[in-house]
C-alpha positions as CSV (number, residue, x, y, z in Angstrom):
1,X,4.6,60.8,-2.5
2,X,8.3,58.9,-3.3
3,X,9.5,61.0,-0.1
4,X,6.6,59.5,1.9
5,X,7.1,56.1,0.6
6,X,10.8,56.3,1.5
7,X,10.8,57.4,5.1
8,X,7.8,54.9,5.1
9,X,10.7,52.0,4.3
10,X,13.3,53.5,6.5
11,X,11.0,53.6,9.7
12,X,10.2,50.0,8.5
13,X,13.5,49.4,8.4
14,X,14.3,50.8,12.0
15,X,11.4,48.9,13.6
16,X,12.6,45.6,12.1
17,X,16.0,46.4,14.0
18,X,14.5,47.0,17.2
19,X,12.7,43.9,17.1
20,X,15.4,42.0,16.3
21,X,18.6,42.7,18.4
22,X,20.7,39.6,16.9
23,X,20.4,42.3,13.4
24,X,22.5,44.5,15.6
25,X,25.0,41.9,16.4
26,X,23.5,42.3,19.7
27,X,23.6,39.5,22.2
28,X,21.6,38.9,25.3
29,X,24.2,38.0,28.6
30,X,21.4,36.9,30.6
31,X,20.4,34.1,27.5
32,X,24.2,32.7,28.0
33,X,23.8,32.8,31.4
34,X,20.6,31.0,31.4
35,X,22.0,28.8,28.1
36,X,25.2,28.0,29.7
37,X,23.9,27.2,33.3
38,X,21.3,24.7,31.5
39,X,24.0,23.1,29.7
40,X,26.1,22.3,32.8
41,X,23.4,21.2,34.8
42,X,23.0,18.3,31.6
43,X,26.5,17.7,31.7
44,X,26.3,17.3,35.8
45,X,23.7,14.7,35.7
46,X,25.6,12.3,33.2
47,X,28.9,13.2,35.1
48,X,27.6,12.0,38.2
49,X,27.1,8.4,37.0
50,X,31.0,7.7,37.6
51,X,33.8,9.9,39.6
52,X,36.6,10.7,37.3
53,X,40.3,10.3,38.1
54,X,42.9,13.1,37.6
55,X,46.8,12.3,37.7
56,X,48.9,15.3,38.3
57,X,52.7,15.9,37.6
58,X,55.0,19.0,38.5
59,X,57.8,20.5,40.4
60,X,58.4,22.7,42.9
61,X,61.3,24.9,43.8
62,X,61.6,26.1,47.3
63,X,64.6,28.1,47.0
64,X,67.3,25.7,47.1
65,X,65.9,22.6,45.8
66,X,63.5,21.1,43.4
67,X,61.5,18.5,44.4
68,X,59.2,16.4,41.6
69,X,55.3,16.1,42.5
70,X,52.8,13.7,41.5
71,X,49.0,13.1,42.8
72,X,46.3,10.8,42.1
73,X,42.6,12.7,42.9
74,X,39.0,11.1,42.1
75,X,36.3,13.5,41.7
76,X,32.7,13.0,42.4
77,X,29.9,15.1,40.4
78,X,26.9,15.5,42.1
79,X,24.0,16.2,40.0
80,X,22.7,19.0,41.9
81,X,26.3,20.7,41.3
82,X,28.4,19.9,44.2
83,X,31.7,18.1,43.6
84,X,33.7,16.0,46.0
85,X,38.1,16.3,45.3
86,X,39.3,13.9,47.0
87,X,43.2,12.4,47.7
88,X,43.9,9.2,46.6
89,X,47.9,9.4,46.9
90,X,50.7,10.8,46.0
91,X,54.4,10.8,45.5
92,X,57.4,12.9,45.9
93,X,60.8,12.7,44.7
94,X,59.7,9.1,43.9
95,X,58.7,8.2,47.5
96,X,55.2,7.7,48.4
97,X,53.7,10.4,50.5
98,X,50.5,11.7,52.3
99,X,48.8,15.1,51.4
100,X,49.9,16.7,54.4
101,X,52.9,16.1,53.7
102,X,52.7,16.8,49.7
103,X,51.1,19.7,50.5
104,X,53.6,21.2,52.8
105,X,56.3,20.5,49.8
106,X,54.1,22.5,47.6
107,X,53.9,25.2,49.7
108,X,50.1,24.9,49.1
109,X,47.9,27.0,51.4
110,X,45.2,24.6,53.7
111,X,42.1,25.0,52.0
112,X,40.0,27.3,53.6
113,X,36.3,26.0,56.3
114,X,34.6,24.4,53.3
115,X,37.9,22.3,52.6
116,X,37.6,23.0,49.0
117,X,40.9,22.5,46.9
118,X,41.3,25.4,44.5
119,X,40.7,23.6,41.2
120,X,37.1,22.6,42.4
121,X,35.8,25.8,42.1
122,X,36.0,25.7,38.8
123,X,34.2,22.1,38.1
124,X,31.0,23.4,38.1
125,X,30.8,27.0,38.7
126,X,27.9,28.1,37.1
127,X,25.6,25.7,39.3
128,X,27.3,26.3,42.4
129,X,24.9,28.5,44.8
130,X,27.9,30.1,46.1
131,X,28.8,31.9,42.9
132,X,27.6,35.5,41.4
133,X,27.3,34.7,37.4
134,X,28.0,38.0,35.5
135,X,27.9,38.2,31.0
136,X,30.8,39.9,30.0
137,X,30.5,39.9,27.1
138,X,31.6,37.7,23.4
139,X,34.5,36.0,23.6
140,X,37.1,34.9,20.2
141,X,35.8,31.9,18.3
142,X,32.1,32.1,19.3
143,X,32.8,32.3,22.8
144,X,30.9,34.5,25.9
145,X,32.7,35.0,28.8
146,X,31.1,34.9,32.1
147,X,32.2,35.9,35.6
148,X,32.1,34.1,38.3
149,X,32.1,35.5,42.1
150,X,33.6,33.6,44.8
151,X,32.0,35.6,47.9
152,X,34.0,35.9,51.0
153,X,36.3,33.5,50.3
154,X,39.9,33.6,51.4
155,X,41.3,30.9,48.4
156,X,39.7,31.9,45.0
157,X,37.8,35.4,44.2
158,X,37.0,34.9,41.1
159,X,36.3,31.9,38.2
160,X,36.3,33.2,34.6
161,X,34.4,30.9,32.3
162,X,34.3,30.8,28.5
163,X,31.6,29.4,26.9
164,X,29.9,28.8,23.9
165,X,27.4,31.6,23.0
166,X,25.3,28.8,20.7
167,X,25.6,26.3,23.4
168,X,26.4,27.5,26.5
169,X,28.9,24.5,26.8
170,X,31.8,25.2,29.3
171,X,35.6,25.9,27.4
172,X,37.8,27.1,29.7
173,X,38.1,28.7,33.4
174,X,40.7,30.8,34.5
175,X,40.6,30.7,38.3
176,X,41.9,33.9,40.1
177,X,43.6,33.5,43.9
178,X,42.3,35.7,46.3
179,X,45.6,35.7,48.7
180,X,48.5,38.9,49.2
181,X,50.9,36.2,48.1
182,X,49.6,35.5,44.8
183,X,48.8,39.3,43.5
184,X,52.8,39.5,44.4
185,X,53.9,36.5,41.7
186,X,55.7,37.6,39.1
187,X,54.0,34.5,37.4
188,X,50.4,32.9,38.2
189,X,48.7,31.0,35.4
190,X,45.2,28.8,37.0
191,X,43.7,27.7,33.7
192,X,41.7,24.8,33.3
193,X,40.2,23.3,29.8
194,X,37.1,21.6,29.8
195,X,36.2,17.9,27.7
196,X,32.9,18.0,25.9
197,X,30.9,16.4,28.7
198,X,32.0,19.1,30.9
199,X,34.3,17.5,33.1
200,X,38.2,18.1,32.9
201,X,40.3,18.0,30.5
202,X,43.3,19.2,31.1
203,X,44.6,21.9,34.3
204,X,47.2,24.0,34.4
205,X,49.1,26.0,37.3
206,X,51.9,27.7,37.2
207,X,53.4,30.2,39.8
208,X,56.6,32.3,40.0
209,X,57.8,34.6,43.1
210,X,60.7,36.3,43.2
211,X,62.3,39.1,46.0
212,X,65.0,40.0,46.9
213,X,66.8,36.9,48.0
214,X,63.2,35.2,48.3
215,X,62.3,33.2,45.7
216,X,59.7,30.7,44.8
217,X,58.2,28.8,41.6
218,X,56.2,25.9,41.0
219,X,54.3,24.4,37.9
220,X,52.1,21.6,37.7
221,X,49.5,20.1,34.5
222,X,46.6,17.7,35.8
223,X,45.0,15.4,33.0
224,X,42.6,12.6,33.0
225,X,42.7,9.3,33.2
226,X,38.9,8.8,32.4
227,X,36.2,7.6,34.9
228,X,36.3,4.6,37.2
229,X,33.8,1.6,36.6
């Protein structure tokens, strides 16, 4: 009878398990997913009351000068999850310049037909119809990450997004280039952190090419200034 009553608590014991996956330390990627894409779309609606301003600073060496960089973007949420980056101005070397021709000093590619800068795919990724949300898996600190697929785009393959696993609130991004010349940097940091509400915080790019006699680096940190009345 005690045998029976104890393989009668450990079958118990086993069902209660498979009931309950969290028990297991088990998490469910497609709850982030749906979590952390319901969270964004909240954040997207109160973003898109205002556009938001980002001031960016850097340098960029061109193999036999360094030239100082500065920009002035506005960004427009939309509440449906499309965001408009748009120029405002910008300086180089302390002379005021267009982005043609602060592009061109960058070495920055042309975006590509949908004229989108690098750094918007990251703004709202996870509401974006062009993007392939995958779980990953738990991240450090209570984080999930999820990955992002850029189809068929010749800019940006990939946007990978941590988020909280409680609530699915946006951390960080790391945005991956697509092009020959940036799998061939010695150097190539994309990382962008996000505010609470879900908008930028801070971005980060850094990139480093060296061969032969051919080299190549540049590093730049966009912050905001806060939204416009």
């Amino acid at each position: 009878m005690s045998g029976w009553r104890h393989r009668s608590r450990a079958a118990g014991a086993v069902g209660v398990l498979l009931a309950c996956p969290a028990a297991l330390g088990a998490t469910d990627g497609g709850e982030v997913v749906a979590r952390a894409r319901a969270a964004e779309a909240a954040q997207l609606r109160t973003l898109a009351r205002a556009p938001v301003q980002l001031h960016t600073r850097g340098f960029v060496f061109d193999g036999k000068d360094t030239h100082q960089i500065e920009s002035f973007r506005r960004l427009q949420y939309g509440a449906d999850g499309t965001v408009a980056n748009t120029f405002e101005r910008g300086v180089l070397d302390g002379k005021p310049v267009g982005e043609a021709e602060l592009r061109k000093a960058m070495g920055a590619p042309e975006p590509g037909k949908d004229r989108r800068e690098m750094l918007t795919f990251a703004l709202a990724p996870l509401s974006s119809p062009d993007m392939e949300v995958t779980a990953i898996g738990p991240a450090a600190g209570g984080g999930y990450t999820l990955r992002c697929k850029v189809p068929d785009n010749a800019l940006v393959s990939f946007v990978t997004v941590v988020v909280d696993e409680k609530t699915g609130r946006k951390r960080t991004a790391t945005i991956e280039v697509a092009s020959m010349k940036a799998k061939l940097a010695d150097r190539l940091e994309n990382v962008l952190t996000y505010a609470d509400d879900g908008g930028p915080a801070e971005f980060h790019a850094a990139f480093h090419f060296k061969m032969a006699w051919i080299e190549r680096s540049a590093e730049f940190t966009s912050r905001r200034l806060g939204r416009s009345p």
